[in-house]
Backbone as a printed PyTorch tensor [residue, N CA C, xyz], in Angstrom:
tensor([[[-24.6140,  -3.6280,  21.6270],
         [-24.8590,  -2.7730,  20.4850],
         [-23.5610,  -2.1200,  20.0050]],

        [[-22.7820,  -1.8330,  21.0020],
         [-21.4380,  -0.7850,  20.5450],
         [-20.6890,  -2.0910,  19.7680]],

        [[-20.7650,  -3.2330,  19.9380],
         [-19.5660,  -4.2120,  19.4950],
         [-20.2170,  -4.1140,  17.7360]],

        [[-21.4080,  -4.8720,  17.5780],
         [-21.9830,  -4.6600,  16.6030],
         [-21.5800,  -3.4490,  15.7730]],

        [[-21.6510,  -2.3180,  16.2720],
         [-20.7710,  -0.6160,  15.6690],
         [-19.3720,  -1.3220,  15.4020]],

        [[-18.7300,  -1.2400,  16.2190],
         [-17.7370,  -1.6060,  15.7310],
         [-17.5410,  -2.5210,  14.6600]],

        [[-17.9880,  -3.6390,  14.7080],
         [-17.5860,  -4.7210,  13.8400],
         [-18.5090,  -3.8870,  12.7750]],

        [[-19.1360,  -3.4810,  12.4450],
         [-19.8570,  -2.8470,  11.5050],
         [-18.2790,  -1.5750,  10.8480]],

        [[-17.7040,  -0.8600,  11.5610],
         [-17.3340,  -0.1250,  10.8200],
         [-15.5000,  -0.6820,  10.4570]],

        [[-15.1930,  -1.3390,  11.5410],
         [-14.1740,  -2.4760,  10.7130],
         [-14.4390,  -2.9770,   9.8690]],

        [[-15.4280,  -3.8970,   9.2420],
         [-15.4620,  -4.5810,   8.4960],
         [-15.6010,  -3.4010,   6.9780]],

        [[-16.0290,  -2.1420,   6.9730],
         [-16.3130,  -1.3240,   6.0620],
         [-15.7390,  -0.6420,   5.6510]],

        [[-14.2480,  -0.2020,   7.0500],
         [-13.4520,   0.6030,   6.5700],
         [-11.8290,  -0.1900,   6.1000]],

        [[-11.8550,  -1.3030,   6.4650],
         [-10.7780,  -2.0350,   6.6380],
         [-10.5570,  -3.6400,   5.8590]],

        [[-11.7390,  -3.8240,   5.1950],
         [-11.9740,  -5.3100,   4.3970],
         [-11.9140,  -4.9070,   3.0410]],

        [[-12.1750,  -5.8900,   2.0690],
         [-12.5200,  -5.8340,   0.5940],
         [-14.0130,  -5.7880,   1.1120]],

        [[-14.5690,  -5.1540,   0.3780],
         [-16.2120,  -5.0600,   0.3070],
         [-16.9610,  -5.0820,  -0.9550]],

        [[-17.5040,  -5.8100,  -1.1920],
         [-18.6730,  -4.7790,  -2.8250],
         [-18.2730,  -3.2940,  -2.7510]],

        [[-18.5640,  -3.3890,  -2.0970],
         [-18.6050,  -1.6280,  -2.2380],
         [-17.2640,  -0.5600,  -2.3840]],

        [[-16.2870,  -1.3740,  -1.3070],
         [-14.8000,  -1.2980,  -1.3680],
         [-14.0010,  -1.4110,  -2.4810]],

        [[-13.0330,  -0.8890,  -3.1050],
         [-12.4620,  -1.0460,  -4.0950],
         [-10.5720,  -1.5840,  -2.9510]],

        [[ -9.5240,  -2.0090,  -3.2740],
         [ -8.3040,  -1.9000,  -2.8850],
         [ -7.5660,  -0.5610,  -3.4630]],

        [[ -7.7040,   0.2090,  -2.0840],
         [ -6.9200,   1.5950,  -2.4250],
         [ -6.0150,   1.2300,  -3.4120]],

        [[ -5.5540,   1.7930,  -4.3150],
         [ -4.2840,   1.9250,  -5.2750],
         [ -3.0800,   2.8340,  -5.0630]],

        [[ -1.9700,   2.3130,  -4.2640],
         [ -0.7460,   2.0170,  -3.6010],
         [  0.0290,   3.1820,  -5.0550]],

        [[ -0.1010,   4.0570,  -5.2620],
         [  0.0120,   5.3500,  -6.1350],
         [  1.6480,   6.2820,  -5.6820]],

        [[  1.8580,   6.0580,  -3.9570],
         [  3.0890,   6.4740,  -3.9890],
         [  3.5990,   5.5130,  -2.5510]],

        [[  4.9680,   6.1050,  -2.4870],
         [  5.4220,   5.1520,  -1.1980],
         [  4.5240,   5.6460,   0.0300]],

        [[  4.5730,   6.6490,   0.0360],
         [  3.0830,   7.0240,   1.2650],
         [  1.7450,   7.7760,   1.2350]],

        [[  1.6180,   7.2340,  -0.0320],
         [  0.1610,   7.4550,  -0.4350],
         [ -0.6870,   6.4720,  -0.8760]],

        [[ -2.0510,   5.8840,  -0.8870],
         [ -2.7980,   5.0950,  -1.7350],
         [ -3.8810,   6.1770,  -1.9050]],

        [[ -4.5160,   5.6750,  -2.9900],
         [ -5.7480,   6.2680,  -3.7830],
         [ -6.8300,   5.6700,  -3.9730]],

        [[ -7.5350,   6.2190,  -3.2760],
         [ -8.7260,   5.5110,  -2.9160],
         [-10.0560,   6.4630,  -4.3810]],

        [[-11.1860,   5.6800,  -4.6260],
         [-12.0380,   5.8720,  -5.5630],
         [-13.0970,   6.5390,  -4.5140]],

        [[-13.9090,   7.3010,  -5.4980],
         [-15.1420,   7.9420,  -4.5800],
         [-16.0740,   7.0880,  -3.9300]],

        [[-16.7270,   5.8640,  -4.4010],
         [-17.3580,   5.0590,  -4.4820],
         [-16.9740,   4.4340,  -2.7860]],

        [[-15.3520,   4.6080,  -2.6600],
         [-14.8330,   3.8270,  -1.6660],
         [-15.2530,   4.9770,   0.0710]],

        [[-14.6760,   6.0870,  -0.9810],
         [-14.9840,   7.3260,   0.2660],
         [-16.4720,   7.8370,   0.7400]],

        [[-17.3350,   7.4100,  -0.3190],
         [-18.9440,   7.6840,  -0.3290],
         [-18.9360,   6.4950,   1.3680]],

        [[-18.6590,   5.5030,   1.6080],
         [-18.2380,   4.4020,   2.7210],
         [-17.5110,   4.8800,   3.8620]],

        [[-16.1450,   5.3450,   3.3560],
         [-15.6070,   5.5210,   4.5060],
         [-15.6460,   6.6720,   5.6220]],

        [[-15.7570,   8.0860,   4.7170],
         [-16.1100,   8.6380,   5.5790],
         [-17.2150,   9.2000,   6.2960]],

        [[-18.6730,   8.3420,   5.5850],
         [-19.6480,   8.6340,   6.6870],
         [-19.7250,   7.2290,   7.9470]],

        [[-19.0750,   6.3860,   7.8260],
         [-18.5760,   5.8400,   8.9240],
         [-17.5930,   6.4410,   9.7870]],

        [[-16.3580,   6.7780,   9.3100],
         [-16.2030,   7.4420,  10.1970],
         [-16.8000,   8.3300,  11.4750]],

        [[-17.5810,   9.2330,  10.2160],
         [-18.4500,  10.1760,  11.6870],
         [-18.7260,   9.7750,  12.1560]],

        [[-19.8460,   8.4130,  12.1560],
         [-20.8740,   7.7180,  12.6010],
         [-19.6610,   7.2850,  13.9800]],

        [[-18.3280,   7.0510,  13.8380],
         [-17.4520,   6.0610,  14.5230],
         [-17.1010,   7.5100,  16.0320]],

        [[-16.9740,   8.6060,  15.0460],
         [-16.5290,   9.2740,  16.0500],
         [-18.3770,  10.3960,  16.8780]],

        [[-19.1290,  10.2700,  16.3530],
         [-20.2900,   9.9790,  17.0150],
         [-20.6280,   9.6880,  18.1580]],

        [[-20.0360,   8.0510,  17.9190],
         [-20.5690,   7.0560,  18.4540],
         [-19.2730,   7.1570,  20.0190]],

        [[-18.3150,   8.4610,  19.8190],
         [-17.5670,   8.5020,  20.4860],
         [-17.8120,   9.5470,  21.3050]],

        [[-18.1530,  10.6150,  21.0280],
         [-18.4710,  11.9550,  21.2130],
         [-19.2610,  12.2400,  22.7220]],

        [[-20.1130,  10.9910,  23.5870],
         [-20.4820,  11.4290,  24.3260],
         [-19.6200,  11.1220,  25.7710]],

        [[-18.7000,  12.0280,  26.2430],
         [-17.4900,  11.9320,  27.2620],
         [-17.7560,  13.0500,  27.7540]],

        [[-17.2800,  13.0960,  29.4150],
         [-17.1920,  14.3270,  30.3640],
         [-16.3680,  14.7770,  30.3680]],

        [[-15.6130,  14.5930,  29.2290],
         [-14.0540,  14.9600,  29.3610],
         [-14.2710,  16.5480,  27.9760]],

        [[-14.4980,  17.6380,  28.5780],
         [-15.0980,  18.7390,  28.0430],
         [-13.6820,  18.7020,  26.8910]],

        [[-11.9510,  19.2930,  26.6370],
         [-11.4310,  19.1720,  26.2370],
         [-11.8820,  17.6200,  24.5530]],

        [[-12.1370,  16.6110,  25.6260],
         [-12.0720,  15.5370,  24.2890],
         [-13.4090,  15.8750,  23.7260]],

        [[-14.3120,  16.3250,  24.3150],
         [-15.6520,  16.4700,  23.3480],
         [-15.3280,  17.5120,  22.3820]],

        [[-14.8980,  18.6650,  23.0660],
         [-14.5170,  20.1370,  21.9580],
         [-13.4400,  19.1130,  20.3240]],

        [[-12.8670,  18.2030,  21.2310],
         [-12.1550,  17.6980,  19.9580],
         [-12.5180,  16.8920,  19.1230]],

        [[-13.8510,  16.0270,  19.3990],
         [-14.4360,  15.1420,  18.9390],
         [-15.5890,  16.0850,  17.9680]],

        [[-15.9390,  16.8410,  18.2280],
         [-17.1700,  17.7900,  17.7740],
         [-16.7320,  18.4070,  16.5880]],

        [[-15.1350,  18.6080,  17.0130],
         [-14.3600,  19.3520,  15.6740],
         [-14.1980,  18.4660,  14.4850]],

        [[-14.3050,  17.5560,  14.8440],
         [-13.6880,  16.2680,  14.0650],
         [-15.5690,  16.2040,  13.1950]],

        [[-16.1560,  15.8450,  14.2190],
         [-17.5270,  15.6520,  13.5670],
         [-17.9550,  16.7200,  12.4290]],

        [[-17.6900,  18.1780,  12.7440],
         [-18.2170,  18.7950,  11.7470],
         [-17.0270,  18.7980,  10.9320]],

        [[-15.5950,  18.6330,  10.6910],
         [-14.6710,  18.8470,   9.2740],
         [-15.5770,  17.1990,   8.3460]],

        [[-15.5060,  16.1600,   9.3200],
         [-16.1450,  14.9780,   8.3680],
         [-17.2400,  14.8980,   7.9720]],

        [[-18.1020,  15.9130,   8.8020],
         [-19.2620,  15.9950,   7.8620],
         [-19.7820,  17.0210,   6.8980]],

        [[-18.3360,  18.2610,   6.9160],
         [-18.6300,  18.6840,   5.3680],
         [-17.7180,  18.3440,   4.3610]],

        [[-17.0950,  17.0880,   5.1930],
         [-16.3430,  16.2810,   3.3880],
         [-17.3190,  15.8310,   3.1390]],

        [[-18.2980,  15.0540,   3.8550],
         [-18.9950,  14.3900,   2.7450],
         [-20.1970,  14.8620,   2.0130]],

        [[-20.7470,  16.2390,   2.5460],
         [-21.1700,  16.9600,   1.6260],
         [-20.1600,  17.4650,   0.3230]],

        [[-19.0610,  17.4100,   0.8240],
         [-17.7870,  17.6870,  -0.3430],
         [-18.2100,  16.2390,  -1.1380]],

        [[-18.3660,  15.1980,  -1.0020],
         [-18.3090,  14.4610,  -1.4480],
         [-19.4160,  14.3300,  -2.5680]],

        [[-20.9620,  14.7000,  -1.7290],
         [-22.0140,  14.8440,  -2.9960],
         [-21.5720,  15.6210,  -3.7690]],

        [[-21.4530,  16.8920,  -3.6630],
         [-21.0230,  18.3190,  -4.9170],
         [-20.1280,  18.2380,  -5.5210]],

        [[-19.1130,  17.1730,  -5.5690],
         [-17.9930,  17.6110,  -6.6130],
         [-17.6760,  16.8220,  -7.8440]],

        [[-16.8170,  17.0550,  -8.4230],
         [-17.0980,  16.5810,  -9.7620],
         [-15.4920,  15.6480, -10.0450]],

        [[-15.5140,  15.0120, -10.8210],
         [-14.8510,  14.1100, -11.3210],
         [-13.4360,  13.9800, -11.4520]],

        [[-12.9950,  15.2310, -10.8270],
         [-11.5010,  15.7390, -10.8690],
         [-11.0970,  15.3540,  -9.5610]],

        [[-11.7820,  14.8100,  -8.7610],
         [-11.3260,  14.9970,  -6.8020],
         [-10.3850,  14.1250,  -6.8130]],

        [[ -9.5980,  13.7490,  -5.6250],
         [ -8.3520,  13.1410,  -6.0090],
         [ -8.7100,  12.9080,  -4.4760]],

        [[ -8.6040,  11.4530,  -4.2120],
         [ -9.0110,  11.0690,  -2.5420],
         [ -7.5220,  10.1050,  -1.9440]],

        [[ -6.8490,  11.0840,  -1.2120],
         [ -5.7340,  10.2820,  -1.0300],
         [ -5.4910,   9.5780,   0.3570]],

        [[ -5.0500,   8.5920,   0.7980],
         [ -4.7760,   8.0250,   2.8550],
         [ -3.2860,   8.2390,   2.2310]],

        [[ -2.6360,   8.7850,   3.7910],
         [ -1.1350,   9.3190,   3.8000],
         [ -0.8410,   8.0270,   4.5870]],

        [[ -0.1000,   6.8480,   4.3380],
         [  0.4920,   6.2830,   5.2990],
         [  1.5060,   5.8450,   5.1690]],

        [[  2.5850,   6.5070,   6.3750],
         [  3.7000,   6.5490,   6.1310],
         [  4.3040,   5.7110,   6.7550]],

        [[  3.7700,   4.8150,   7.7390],
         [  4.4040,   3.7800,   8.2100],
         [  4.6750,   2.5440,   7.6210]],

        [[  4.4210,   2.6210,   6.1640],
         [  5.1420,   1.5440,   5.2110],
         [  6.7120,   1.8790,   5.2090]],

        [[  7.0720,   3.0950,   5.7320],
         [  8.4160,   2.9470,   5.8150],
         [  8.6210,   2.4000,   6.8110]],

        [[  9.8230,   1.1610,   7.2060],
         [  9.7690,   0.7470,   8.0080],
         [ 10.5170,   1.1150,   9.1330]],

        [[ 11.0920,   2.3320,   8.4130],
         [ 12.2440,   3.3840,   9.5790],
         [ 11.0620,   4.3150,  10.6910]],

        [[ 10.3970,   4.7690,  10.0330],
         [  9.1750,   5.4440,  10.7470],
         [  8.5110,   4.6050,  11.5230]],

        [[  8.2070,   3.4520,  11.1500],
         [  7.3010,   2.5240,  11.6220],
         [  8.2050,   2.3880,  13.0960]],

        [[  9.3700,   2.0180,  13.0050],
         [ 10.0830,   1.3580,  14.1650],
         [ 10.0520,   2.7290,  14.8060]],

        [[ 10.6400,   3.7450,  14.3180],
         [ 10.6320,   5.1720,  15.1630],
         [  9.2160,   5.0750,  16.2910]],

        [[  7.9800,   5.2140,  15.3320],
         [  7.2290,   5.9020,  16.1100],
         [  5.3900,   4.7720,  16.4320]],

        [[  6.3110,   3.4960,  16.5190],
         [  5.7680,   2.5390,  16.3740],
         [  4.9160,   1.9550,  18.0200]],

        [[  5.8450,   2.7850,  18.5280],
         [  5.5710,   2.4640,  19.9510],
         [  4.4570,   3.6610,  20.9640]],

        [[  4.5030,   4.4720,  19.7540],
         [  2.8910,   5.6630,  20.2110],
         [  1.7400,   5.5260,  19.5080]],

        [[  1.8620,   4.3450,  18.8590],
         [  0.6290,   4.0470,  18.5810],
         [ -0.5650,   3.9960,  19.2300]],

        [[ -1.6190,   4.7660,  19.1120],
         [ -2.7680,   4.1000,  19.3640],
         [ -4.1100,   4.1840,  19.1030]],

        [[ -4.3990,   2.4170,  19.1000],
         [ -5.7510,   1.9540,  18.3360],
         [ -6.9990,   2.6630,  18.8960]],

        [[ -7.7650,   3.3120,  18.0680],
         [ -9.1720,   3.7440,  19.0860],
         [-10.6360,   2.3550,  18.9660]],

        [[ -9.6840,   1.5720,  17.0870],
         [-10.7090,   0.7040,  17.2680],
         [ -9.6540,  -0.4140,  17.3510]],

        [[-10.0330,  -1.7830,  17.7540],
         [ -9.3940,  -3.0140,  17.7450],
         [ -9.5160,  -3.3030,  16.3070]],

        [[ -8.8320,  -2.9770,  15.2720],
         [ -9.0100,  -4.1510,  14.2830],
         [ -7.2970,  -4.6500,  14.0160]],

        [[ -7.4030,  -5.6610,  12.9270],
         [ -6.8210,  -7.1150,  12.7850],
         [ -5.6440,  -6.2070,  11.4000]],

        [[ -6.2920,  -5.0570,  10.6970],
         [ -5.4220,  -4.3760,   9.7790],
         [ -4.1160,  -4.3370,  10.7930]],

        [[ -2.6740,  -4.5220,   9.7300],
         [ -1.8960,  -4.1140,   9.7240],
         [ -1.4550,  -2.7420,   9.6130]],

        [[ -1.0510,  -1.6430,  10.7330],
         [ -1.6200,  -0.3980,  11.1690],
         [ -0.4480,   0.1550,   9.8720]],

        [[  0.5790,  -0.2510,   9.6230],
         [  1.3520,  -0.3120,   8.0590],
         [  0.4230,   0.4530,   6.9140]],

        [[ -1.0180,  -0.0580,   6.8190],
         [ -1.7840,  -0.1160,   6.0970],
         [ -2.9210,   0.9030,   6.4460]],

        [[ -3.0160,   1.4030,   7.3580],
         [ -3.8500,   2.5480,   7.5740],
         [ -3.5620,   4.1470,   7.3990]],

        [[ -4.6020,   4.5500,   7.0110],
         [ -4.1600,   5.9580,   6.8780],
         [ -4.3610,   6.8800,   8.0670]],

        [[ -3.3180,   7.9530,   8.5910],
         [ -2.9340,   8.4510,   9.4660],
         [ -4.0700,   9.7000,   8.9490]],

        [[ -3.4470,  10.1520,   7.6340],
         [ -4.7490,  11.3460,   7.3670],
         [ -5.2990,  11.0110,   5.8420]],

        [[ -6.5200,  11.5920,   5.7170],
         [ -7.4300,  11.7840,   4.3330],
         [ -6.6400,  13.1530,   3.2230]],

        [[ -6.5310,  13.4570,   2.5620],
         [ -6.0570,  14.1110,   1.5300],
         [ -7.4600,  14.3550,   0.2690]],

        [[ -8.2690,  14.9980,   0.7360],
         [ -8.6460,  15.6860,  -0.4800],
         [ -8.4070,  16.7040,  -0.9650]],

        [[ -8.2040,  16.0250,  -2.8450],
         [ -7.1010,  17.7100,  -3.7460],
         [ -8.4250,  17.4690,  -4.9800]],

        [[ -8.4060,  18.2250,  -5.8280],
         [ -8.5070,  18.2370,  -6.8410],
         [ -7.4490,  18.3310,  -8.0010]],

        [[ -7.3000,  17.5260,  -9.4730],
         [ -6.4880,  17.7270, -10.1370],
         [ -6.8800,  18.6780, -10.9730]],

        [[ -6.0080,  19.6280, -11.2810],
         [ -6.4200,  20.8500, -12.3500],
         [ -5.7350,  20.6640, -13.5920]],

        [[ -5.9050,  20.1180, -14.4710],
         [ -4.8690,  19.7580, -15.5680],
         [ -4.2500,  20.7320, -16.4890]],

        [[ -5.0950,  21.6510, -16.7770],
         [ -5.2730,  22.9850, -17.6320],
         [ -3.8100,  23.2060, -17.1870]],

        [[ -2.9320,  23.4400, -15.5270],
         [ -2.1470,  23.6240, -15.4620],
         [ -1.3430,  23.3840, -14.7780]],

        [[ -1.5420,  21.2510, -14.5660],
         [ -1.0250,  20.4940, -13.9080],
         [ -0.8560,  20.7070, -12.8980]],

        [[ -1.6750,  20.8410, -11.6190],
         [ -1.1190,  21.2050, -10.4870],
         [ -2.7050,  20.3750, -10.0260]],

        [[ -1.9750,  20.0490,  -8.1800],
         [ -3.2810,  19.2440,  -7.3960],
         [ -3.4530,  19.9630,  -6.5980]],

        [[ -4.1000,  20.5220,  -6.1910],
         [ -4.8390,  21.3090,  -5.5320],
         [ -5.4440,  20.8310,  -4.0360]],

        [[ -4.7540,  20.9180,  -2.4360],
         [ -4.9110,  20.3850,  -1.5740],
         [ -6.4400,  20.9270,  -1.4570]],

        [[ -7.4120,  20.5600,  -0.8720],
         [ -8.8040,  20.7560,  -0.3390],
         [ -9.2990,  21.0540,   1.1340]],

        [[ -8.7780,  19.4090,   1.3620],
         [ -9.2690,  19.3880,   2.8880],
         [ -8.1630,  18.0000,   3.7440]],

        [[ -7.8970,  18.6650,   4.3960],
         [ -6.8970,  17.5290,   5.1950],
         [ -7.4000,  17.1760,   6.5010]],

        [[ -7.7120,  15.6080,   6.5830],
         [ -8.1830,  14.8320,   7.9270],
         [ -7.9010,  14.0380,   8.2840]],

        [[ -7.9390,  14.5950,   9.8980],
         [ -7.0480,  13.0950,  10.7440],
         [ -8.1490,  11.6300,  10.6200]],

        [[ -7.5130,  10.7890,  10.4470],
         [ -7.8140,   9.5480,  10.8110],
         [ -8.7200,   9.2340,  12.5510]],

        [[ -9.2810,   9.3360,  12.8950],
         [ -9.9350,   9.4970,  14.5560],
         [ -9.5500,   8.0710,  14.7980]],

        [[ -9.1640,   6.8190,  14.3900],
         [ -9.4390,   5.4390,  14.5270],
         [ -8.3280,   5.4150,  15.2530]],

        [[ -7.1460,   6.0260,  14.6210],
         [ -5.2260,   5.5380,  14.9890],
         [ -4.8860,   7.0850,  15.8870]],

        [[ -4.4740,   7.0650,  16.8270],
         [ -3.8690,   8.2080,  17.0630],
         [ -2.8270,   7.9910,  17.4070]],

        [[ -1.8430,   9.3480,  16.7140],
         [ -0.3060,   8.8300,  16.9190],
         [ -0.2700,  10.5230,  16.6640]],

        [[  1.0590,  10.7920,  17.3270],
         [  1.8140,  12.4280,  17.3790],
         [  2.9430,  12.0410,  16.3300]],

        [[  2.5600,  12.4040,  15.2110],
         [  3.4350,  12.3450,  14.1920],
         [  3.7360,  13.8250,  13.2580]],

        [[  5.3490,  14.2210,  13.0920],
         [  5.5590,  15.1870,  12.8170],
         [  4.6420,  15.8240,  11.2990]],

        [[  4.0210,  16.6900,  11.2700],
         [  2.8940,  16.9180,  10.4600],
         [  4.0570,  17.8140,   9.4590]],

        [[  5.0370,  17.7530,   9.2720],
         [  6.0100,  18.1510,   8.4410],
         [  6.4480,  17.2270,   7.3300]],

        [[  6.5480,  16.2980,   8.0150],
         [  6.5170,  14.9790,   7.5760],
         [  5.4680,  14.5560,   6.2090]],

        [[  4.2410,  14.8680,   6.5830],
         [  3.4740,  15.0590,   5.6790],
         [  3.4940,  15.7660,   4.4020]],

        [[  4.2100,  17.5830,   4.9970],
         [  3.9430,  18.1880,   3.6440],
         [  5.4950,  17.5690,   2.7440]],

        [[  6.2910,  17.1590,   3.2050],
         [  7.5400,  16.5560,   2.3150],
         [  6.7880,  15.2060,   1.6200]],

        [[  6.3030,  14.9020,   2.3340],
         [  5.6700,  13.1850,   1.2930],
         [  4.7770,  14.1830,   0.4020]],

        [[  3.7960,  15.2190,   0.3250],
         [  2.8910,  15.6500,  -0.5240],
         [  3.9000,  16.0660,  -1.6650]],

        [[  4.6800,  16.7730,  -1.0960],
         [  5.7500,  17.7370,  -2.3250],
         [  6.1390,  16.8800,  -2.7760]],

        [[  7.1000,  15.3720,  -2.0940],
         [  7.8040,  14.7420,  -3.1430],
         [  6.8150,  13.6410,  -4.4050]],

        [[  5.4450,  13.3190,  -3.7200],
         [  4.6430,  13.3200,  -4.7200],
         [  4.4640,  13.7190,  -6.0300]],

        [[  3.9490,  15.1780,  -5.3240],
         [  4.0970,  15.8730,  -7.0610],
         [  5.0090,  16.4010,  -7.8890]],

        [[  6.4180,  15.5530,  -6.5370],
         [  7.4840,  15.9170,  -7.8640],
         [  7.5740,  14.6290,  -8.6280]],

        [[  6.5940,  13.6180,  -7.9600],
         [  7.2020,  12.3330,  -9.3160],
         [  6.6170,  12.4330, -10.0000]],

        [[  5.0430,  12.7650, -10.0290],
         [  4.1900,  13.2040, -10.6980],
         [  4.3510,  14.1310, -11.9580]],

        [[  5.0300,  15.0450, -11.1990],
         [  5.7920,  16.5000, -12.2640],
         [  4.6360,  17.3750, -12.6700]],

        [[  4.0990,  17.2410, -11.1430],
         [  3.0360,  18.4940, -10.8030],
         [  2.9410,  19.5420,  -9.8850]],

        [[  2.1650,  20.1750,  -9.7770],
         [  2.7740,  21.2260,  -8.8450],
         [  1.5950,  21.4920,  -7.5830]],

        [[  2.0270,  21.4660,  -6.4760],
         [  0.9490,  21.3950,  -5.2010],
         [  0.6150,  23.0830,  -5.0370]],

        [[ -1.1950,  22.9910,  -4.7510],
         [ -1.3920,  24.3800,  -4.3240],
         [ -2.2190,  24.2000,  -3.1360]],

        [[ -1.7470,  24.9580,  -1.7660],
         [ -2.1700,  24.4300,  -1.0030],
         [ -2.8130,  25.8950,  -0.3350]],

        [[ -3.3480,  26.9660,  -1.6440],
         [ -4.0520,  28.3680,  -1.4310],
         [ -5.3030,  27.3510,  -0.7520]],

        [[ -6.1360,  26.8780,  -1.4240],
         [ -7.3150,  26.0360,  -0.7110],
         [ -7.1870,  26.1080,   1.0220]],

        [[ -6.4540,  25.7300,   1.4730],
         [ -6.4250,  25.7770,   3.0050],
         [ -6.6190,  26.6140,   3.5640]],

        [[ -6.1540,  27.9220,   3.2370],
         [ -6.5300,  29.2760,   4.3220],
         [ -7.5860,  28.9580,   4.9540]],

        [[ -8.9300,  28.5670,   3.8010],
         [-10.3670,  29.2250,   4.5700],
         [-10.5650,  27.4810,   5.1050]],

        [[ -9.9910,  26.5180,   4.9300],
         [-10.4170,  25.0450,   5.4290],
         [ -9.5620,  25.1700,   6.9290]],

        [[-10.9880,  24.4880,   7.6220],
         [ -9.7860,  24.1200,   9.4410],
         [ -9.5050,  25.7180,  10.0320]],

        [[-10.3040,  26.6250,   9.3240],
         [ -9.8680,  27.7620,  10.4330],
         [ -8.4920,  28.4650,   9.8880]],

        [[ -7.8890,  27.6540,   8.5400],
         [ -6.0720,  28.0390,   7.9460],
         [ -5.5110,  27.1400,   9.2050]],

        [[ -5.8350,  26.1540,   9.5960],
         [ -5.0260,  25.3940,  10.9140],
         [ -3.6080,  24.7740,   9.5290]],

        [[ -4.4920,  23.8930,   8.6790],
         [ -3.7130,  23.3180,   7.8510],
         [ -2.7760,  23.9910,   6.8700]],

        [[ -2.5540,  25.3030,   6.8070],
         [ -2.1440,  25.9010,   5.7460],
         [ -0.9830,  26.6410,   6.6760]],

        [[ -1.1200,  27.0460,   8.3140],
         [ -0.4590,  27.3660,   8.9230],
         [  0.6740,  26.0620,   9.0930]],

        [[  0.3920,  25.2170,   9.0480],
         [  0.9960,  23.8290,   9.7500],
         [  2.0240,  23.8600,   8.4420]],

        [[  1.5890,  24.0720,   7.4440],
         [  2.5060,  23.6780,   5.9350],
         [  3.2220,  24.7160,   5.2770]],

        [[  2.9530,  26.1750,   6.2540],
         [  3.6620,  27.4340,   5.5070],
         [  4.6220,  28.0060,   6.7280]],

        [[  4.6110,  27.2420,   8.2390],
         [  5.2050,  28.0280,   9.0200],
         [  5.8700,  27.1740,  10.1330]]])
């Protein structure tokens, strides 16, 4: 039954699907994924880390549980919001300097055949506010599939230099009350 899970959520999070669109490759370490695509991916996910969640290992459950409830009020984020959401995967190991750096702490939680190049390390939901050009961070989530200790600094420089090609401006007030302010601490201190 667990293989079946699996091949069930590889094939959904990681193939072309009907349902799947091909993220759109939007910056050097960003693609942009459509709602349609995220309505898919991240209630698999949960389902993935779920399907993970029952361990004696008290530490990995507290961390798995955390994980379960941030993904399952994106995707109530996901019913309620409106047409402005902006669904981004950060992956930065298309650089191939990073890749070789930190290539060797990789690790897979599922076996798939993706080129890990091609996976996203974290989720990025912003909203765009146009009225006064600026994207608006939401909710930031780890990937549970890939785990890797990657400098989370790293991140907010790929977000900033984003919206400087963009020639928009990042507000990342949203975070205080998301994650406890985990994420807003990580990007202001």
């Amino acid at each position: 039954m667990k293989f079946y899970k699996t091949i069930t959520i590889i094939s959904l999070l990681f193939t072309k699907n009907v349902c799947l669109q091909v993220p759109e490759r939007i910056h050097d370490s960003f693609i942009k994924y459509d709602k349609k695509s995220m309505f898919t991916i991240f209630p698999n996910i949960y389902k993935f880390i779920e399907s993970k969640s029952e361990t004696p290992d008290y530490n990995r459950k507290e961390m798995l549980d955390t994980y379960k409830s941030i993904y399952k009020d994106v995707c109530v984020y996901l019913l309620n919001k409106k047409n402005n959401s902006l669904y981004l995967g950060w992956v930065p190991l298309r650089d191939d300097r990073l890749l070789e750096k930190y290539y060797k702490n990789i690790s897979k939680k599922i076996n798939f055949e993706t080129n890990v190049k091609n996976v996203p390390l974290y989720f990025i939901v912003c909203e765009a506010i146009s009225s006064n050009n600026t994207i608006q961070a939401k909710k930031i989530l780890c990937n549970p599939t890939i785990d890797l200790n990657i400098d989370l600094q790293l991140l907010k420089a790929h977000l900033l230099n984003f919206t400087k090609e963009y020639n928009t401006t990042l507000d990342l007030s949203q975070l205080k009350t998301y994650d406890s302010g985990r994420w807003y601490l990580v990007f202001n201190y």
